[in-house]
C-alpha positions as CSV (number, residue, x, y, z in Angstrom):
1,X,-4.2,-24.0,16.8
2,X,-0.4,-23.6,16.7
3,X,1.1,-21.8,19.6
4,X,4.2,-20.0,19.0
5,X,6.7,-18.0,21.9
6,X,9.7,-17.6,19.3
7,X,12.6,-15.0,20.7
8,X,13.8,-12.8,17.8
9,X,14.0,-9.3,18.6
10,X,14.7,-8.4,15.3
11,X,11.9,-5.8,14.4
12,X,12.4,-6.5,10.6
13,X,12.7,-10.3,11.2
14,X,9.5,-10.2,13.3
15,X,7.2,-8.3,11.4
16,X,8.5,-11.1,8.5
17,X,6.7,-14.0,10.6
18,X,3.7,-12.3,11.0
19,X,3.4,-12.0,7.3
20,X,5.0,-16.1,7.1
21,X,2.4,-17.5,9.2
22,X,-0.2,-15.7,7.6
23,X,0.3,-16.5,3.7
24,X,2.3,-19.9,4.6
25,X,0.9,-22.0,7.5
26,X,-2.7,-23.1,6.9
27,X,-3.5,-23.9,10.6
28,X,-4.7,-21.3,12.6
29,X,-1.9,-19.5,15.3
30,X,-1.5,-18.0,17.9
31,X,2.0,-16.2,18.6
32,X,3.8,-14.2,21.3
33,X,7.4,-12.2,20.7
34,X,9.0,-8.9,21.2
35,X,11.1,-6.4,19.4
36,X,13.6,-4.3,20.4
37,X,13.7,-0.6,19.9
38,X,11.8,0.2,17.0
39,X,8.0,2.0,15.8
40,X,5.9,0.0,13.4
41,X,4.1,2.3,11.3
42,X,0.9,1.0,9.3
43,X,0.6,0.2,5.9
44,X,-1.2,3.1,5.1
45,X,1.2,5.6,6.7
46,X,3.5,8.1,5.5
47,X,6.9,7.0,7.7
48,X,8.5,10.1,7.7
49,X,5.5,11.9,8.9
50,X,5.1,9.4,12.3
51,X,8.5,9.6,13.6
52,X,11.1,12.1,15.0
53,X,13.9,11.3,12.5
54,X,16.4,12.8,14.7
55,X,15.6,11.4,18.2
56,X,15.2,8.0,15.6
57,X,18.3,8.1,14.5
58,X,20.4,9.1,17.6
59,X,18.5,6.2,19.5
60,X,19.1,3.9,16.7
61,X,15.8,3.0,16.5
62,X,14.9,1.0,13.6
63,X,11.5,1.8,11.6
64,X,9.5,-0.6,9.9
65,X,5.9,-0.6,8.2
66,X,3.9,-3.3,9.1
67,X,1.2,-5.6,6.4
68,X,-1.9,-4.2,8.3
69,X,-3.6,-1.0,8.8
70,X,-3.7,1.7,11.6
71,X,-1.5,3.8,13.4
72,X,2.2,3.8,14.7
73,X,3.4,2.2,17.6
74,X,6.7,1.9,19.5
75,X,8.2,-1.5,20.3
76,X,10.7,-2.1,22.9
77,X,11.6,-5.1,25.4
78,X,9.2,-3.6,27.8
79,X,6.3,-4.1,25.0
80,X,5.0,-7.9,24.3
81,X,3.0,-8.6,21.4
82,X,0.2,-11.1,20.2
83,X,-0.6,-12.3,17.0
84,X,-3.6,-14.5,15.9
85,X,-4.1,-15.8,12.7
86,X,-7.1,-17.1,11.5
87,X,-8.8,-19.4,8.7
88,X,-13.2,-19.4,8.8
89,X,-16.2,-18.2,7.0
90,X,-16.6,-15.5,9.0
91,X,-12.9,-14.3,9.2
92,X,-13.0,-11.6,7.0
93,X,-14.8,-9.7,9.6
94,X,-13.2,-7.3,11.4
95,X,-13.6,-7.8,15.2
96,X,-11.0,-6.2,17.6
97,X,-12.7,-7.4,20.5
98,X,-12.7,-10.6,19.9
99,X,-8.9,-11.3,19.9
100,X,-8.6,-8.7,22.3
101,X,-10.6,-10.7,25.2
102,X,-7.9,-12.8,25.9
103,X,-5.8,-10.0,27.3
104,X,-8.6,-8.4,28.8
105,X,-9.1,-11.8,30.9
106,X,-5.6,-12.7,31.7
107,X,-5.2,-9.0,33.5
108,X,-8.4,-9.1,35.1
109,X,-7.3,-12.2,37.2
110,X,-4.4,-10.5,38.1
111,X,-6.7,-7.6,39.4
112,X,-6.2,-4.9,37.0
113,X,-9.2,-3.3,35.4
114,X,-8.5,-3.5,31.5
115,X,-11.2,-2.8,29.0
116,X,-11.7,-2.5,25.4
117,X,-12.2,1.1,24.0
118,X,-12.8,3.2,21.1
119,X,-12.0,1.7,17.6
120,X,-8.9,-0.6,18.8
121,X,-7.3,0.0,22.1
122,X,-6.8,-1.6,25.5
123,X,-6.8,0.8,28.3
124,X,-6.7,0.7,32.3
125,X,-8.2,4.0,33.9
126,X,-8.9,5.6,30.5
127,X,-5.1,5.1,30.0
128,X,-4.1,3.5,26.5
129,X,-1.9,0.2,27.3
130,X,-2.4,-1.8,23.8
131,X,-3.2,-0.8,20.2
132,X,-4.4,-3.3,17.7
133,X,-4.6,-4.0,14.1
134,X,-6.5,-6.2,11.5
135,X,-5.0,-7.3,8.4
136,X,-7.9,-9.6,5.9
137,X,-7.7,-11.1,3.0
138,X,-10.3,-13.7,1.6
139,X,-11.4,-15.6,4.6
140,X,-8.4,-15.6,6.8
141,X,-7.6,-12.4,9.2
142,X,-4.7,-11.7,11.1
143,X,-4.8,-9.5,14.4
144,X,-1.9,-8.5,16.1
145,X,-1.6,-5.9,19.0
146,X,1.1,-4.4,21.9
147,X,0.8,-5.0,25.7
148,X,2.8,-1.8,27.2
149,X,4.2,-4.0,30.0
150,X,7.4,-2.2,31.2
151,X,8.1,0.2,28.3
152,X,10.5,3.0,28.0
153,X,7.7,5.8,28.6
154,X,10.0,8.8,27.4
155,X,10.7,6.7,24.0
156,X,7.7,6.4,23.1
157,X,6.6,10.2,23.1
158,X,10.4,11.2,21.4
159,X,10.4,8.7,19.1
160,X,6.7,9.4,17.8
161,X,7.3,13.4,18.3
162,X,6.3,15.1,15.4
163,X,5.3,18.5,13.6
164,X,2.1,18.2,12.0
165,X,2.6,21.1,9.9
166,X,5.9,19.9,8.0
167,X,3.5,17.7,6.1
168,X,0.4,17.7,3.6
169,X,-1.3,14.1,2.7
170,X,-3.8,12.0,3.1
171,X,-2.2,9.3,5.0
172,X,-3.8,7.9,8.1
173,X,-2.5,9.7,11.0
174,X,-1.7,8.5,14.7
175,X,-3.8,9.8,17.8
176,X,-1.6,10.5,20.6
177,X,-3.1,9.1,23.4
178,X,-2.2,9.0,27.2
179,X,-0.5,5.6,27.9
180,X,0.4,3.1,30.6
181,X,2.6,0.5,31.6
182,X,0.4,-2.7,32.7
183,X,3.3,-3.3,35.6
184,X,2.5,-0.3,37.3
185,X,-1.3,-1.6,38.0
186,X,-0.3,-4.7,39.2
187,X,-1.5,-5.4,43.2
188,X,1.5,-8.1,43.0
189,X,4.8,-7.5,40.8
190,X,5.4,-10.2,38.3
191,X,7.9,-10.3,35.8
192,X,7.4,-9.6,31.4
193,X,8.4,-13.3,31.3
194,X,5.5,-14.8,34.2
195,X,3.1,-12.5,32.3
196,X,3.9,-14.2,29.1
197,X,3.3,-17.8,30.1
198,X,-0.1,-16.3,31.9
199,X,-1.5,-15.2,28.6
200,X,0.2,-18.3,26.2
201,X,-1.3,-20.6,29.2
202,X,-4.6,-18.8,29.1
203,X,-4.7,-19.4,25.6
204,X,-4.2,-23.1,25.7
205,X,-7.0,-23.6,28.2
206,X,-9.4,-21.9,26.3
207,X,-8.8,-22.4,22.8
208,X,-9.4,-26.0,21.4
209,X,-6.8,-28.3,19.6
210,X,-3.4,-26.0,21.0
211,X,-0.3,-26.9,20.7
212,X,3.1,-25.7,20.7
213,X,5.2,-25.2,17.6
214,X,8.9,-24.4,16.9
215,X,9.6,-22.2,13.6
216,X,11.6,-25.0,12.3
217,X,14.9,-24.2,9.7
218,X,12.8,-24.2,6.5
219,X,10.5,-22.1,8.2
220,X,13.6,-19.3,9.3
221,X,15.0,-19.5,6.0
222,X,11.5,-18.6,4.5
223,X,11.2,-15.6,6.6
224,X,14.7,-14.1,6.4
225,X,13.8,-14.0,2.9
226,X,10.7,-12.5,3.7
227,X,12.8,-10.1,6.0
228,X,15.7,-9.5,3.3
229,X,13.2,-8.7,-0.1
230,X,10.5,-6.7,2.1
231,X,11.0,-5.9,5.8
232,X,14.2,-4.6,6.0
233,X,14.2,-2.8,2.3
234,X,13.8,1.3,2.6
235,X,11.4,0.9,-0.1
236,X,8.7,-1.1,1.6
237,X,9.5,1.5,5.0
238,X,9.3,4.8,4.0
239,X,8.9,4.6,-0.6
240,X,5.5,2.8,0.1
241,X,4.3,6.1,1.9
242,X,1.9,8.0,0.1
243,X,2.8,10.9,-2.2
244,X,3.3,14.0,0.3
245,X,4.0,17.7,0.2
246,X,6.8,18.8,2.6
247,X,7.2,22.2,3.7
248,X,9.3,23.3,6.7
249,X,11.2,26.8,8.3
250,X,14.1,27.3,10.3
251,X,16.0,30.3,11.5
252,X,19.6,30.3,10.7
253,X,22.6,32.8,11.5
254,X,21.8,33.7,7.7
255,X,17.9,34.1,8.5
256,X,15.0,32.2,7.8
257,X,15.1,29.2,5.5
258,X,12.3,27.4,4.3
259,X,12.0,24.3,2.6
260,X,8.9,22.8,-0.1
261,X,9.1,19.3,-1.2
262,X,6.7,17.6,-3.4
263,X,7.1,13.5,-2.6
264,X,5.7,10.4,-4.6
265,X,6.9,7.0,-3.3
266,X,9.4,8.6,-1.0
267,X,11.4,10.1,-3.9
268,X,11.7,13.9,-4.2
269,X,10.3,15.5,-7.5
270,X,10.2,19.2,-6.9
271,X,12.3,21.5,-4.8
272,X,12.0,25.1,-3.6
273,X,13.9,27.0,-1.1
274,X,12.4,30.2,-0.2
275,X,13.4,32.6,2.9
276,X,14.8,36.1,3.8
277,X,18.6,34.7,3.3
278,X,21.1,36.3,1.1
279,X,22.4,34.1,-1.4
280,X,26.0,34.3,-3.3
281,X,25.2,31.7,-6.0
282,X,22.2,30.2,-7.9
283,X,20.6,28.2,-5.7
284,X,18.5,26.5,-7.9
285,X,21.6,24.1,-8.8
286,X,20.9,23.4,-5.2
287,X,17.3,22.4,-6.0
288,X,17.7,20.3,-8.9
289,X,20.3,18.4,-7.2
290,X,17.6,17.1,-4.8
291,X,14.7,16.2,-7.2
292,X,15.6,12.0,-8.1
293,X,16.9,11.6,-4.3
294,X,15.0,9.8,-1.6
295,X,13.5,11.7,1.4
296,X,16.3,10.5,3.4
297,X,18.5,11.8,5.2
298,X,21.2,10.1,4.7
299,X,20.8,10.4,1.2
300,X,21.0,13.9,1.3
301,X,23.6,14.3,3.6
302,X,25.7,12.6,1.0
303,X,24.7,14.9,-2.3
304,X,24.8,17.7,-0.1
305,X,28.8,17.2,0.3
306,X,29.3,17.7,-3.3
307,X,28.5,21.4,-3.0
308,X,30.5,23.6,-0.9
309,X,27.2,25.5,0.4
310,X,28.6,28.6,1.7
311,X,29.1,29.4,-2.4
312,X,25.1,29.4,-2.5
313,X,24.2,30.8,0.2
314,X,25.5,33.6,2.8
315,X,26.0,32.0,6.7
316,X,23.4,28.9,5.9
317,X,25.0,25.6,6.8
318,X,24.8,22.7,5.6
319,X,22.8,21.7,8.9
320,X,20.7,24.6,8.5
321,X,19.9,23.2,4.9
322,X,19.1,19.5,6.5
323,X,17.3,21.0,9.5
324,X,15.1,22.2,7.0
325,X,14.2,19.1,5.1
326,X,13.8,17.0,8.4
């Protein structure tokens, strides 16, 4: 088994060589790394409703959706995380506990009391510390889950902070759960870094045939293609999300605003605003403006500037107007 400690923080980048060593290197691996601010929403998700687009967007946190199922997650330099790949007849399987045993061992010789529990989590005292997801095809799997080691706690609740009314679909949702930092059940302090050569040298001893391996340059190039066609592309992030139906209120100076959105791919294809306002213009040249436009705020932002909205609408802004849609 190849054992791999590369040191990209590069959320896009990173969720690239999961899919890399999955679909490109036969031998089976085993692989630790880390990103920096960002949530990893699963393939099955819709983006927009997982995350707190403002708090997102003022932290600079960058979103990407990952190749395998399951819930969102926040990553941060606090957070290390494990991949295993693996080729057999009886990999296509699902079997969290399994590759989640490992962990479990390496904190129980340090003396904190981690179980598995529930469909895919890690927790100490009830307390969630590590998700986990399963990706199969054929007869090869690929795992990968977090270790909360020394996270930002606040992050992680106002990055993932979101209204559950604003949206109607049939995406898998996240389950907020209580979580934990792993540091702060220690009986000795350790650093991220001597907890990462505990678990890469637990692995070693107890898996046959290890050994380590350096992504090498034709391996980098590979996945910054990878990174550049899929990882990094708003398409794959938030247009893969399943069609949704948007609807949101807000109370302006000019009264209460609300806004209906019908989505398919991440693209808007119908738009109402309804609300007690008074308007001074047609709005609906408002509303047509918006149907062909991603879900995105930027987006928006941008066509919005084209219309000077106090001609549509009486003491509605346009941040009332993108309050509305976000």
């Amino acid at each position: 088994m190849l054992c791999i400690h590369h040191h990209s923080t590069d959320p896009y980048f990173n969720l690239a060589v999961d899919e890399y060593i999955f679909k490109h290197i036969d031998e089976d691996c085993f692989m630790l790394w880390r990103n920096d601010n960002a949530i990893i929403v699963g393939k099955h998700q819709n983006t927009l409703s997982e995350i707190n687009v403002d708090y997102v967007q003022e932290k600079g946190i960058k979103v990407v959706r990952r190749m395998s199922g399951g819930g969102a997650v926040y990553h941060d330099l606090g957070n290390l995380n494990f991949t295993f790949t693996k080729t057999s007849e009886q990999a296509g399987q699902v079997d969290f506990h399994h590759y989640t045993q490992p962990i479990i061992d390496v904190l129980k010789e340090l003396g904190v009391n981690a179980e598995f529990q529930g469909r895919n989590d890690l927790v100490i005292d009830g307390r969630k510390f590590s998700g986990n997801a399963e990706y199969i095809f054929k007869n090869k799997i690929l795992h990968h889950g977090t270790i909360l080691f020394s996270s930002h706690m606040p992050d992680i609740s106002g990055a993932l902070k979101v209204n559950p009314l604003k949206f109607k679909d049939k995406a898998v949702k996240s389950v907020p759960k209580r979580v934990t930092n792993v540091m702060d059940h220690l009986k000795e302090p350790i650093t991220l870094e001597e907890f990462t050569q505990r678990v890469m040298t637990h692995i070693t001893n107890t898996h046959a045939n290890c050994r380590p391996y350096t992504l090498s340059e034709t391996d980098i190039k590979a996945i910054e293609q990878i990174r550049d066609d899929k990882y990094s592309q708003w398409e794959w992030n938030f247009g893969h999300s399943p069609d949704y139906n948007f609807q949101q209120g807000v109370r302006s100076q000019g009264g209460t605003l609300e806004m209906h959105l019908d989505v398919h791919k991440g693209v808007i294809e119908n738009c109402r605003i309804f609300g007690d306002f008074f308007t001074t213009g047609d709005i609906s040249d408002i509303e047509q403006a918006l149907v062909g436009l991603r879900h995105d705020k930027s987006v928006i932002t941008d066509r919005l500037k084209a219309f000077d909205i106090d001609r549509y609408f009486h003491n509605i802004s346009r941040e009332d107007l993108l309050a509305a849609m976000f």
